[in-house]
VMD Tcl script that builds the backbone (N, CA, C; Angstrom):
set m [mol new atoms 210]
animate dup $m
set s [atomselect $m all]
$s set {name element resname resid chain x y z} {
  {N N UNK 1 A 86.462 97.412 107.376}
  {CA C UNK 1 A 87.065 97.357 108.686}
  {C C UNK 1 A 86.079 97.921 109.704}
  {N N UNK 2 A 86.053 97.298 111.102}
  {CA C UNK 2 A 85.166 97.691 112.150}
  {C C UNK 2 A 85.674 98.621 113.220}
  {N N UNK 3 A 85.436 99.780 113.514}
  {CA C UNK 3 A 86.298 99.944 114.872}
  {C C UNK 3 A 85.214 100.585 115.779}
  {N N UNK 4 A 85.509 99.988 117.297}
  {CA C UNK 4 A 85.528 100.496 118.467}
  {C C UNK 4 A 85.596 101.520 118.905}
  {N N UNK 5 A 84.955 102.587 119.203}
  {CA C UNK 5 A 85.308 104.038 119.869}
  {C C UNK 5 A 84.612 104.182 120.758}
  {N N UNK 6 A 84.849 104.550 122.089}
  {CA C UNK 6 A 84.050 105.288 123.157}
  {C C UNK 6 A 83.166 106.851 122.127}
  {N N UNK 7 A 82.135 106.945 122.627}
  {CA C UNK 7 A 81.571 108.602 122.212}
  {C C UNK 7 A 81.223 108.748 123.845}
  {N N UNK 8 A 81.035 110.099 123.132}
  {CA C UNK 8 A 80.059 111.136 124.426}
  {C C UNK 8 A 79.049 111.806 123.387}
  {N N UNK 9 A 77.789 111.811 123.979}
  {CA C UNK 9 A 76.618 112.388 123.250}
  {C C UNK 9 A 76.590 113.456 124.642}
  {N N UNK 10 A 76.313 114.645 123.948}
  {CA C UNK 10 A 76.100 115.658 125.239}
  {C C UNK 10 A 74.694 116.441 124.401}
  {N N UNK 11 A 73.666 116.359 124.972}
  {CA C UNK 11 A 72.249 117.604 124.754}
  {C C UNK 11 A 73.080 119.114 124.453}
  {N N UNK 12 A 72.678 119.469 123.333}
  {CA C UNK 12 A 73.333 120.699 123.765}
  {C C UNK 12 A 71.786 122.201 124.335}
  {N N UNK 13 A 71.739 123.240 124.293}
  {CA C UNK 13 A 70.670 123.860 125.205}
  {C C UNK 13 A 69.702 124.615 124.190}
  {N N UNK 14 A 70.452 124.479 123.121}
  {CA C UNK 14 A 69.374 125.065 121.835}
  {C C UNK 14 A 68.787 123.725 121.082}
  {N N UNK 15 A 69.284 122.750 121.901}
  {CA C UNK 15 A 68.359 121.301 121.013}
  {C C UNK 15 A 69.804 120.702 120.520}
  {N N UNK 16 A 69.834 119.529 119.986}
  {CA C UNK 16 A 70.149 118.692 119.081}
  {C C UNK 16 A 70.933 118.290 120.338}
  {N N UNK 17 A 72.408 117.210 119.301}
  {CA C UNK 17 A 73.874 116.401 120.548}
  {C C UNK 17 A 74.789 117.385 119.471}
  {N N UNK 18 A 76.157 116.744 120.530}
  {CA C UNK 18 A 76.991 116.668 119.948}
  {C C UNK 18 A 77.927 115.789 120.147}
  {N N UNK 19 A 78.654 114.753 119.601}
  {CA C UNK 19 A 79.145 114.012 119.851}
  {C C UNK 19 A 80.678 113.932 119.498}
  {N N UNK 20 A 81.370 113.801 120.478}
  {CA C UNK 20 A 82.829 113.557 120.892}
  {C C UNK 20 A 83.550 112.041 121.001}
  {N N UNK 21 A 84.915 112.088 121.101}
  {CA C UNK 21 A 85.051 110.554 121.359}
  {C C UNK 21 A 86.537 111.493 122.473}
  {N N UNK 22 A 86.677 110.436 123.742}
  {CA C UNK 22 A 87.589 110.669 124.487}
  {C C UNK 22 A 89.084 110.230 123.790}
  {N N UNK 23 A 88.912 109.513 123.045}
  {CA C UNK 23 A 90.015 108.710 122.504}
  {C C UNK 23 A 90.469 109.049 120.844}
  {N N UNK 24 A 89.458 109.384 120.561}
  {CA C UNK 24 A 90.076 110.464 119.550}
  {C C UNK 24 A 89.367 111.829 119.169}
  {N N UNK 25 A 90.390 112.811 119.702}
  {CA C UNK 25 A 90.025 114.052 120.180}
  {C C UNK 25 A 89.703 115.101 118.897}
  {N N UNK 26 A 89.984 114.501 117.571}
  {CA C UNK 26 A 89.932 114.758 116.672}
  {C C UNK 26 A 88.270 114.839 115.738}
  {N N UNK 27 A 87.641 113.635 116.636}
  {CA C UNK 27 A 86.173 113.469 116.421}
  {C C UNK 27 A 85.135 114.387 116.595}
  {N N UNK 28 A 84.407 114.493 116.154}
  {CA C UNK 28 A 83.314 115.904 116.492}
  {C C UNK 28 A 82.464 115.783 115.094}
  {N N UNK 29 A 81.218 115.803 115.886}
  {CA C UNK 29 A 79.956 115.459 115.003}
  {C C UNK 29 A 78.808 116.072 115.594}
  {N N UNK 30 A 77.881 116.402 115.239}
  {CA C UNK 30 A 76.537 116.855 115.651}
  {C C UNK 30 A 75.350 116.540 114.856}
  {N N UNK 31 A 74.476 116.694 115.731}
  {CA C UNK 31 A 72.390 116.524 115.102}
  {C C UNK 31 A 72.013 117.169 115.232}
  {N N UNK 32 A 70.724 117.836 114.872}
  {CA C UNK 32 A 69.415 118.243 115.667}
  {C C UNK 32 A 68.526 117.334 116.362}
  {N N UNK 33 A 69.114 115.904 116.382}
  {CA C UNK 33 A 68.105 115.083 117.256}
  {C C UNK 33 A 69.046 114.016 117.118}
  {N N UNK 34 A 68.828 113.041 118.596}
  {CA C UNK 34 A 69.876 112.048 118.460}
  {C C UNK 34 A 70.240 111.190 117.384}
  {N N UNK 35 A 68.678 110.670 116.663}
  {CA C UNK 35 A 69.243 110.118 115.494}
  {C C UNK 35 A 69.598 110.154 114.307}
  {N N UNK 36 A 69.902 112.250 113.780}
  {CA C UNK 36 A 70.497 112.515 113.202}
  {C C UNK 36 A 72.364 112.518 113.778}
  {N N UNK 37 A 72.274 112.988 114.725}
  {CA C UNK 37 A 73.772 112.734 115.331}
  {C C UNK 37 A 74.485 111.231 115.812}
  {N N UNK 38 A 73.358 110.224 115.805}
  {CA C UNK 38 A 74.042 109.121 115.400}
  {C C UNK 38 A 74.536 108.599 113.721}
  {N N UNK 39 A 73.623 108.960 113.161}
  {CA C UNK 39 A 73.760 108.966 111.566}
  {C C UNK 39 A 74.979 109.666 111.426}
  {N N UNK 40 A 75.712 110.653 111.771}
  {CA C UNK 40 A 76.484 111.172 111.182}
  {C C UNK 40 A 78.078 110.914 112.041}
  {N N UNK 41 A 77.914 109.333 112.752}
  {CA C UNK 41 A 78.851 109.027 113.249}
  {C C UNK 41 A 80.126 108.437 112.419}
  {N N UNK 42 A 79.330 107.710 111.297}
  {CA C UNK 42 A 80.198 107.091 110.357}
  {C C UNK 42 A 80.728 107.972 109.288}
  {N N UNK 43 A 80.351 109.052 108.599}
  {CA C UNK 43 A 81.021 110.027 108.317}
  {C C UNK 43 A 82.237 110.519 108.847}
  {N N UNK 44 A 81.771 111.350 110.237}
  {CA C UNK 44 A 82.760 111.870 111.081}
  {C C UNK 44 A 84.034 110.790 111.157}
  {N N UNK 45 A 83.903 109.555 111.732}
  {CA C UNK 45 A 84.623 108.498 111.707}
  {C C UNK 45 A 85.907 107.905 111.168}
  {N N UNK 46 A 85.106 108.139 109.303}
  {CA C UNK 46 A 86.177 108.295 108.152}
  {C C UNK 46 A 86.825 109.355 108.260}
  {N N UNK 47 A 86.490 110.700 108.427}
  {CA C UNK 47 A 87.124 112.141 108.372}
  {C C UNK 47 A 88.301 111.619 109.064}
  {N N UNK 48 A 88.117 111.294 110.480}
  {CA C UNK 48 A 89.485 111.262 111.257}
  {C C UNK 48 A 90.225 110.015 110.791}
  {N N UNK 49 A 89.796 108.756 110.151}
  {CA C UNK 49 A 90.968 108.005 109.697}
  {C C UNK 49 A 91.466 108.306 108.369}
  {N N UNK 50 A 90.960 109.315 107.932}
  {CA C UNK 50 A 91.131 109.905 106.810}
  {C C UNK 50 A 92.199 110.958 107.220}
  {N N UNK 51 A 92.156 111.813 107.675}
  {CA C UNK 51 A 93.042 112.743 108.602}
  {C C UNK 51 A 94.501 112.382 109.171}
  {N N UNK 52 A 94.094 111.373 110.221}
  {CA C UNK 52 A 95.521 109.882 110.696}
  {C C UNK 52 A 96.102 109.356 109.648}
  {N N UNK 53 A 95.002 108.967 108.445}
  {CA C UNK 53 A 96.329 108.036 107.145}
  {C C UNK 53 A 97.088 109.556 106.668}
  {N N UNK 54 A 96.124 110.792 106.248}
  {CA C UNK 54 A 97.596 111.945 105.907}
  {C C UNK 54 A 98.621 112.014 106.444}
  {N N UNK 55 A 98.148 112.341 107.829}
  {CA C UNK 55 A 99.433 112.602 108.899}
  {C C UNK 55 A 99.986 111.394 109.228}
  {N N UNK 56 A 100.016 110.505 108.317}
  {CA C UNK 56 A 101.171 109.032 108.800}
  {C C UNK 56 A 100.726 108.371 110.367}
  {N N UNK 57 A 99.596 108.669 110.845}
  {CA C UNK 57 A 99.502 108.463 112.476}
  {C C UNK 57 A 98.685 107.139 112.066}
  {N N UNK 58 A 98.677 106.351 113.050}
  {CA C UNK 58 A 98.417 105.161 113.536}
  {C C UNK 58 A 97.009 105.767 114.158}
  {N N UNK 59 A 96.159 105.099 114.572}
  {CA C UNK 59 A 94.701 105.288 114.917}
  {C C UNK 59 A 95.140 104.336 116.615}
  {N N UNK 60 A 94.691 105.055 117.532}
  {CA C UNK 60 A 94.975 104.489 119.333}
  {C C UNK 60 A 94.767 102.972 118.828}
  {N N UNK 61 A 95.318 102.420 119.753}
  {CA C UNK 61 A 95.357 100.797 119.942}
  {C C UNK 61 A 93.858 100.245 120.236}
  {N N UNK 62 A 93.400 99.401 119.798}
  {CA C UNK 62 A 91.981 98.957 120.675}
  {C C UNK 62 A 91.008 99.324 119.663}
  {N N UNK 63 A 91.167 100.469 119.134}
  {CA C UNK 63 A 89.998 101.117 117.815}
  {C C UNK 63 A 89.921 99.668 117.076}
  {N N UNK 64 A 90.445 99.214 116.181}
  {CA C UNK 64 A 89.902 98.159 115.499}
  {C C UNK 64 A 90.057 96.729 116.098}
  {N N UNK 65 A 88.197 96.400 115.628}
  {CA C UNK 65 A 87.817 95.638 116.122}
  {C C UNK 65 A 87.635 94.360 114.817}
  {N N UNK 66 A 87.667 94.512 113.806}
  {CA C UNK 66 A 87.427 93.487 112.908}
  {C C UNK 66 A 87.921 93.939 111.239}
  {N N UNK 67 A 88.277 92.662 110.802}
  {CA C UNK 67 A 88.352 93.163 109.201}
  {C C UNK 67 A 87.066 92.623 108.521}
  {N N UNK 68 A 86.680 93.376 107.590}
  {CA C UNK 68 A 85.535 92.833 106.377}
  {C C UNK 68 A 86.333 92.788 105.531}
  {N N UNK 69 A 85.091 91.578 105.328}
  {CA C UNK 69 A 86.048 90.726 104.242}
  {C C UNK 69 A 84.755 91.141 102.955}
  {N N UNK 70 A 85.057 91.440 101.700}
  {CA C UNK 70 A 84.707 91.847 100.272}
  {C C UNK 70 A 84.417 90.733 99.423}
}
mol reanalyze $m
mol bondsrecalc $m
mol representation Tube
mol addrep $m
């Protein structure tokens, strides 16, 4: 499955990002350089639909964008 999320990458002042999503507030990931903190988007990603299937919650409307097909 594919989904859609807004992020926010913010510099933080000792180096690396950290990355947020407005839409699910649950998201939170970090690097020491952007393209470790992009790498660790799809991790973070699962955590929270991993998190939403415990708690019975539905994932915001709009997040998925496609099914893969196997």
């Amino acid at each position: 499955m594919e989904y859609k999320i807004p992020l926010l990458l913010t510099p933080q002042p000792e180096g690396g990002y950290t990355v947020t999503s407005p839409l699910l507030p649950e998201f939170v990931t970090e690097g020491d350089s952007l393209n470790e903190a992009l790498e660790n988007i799809q991790d973070a990603l699962a955590a929270v639909i991993e998190l939403y299937q415990d708690m019975g919650r539905s994932l915001p409307e709009n997040t998925q964008i496609g099914v893969e097909v196997t």
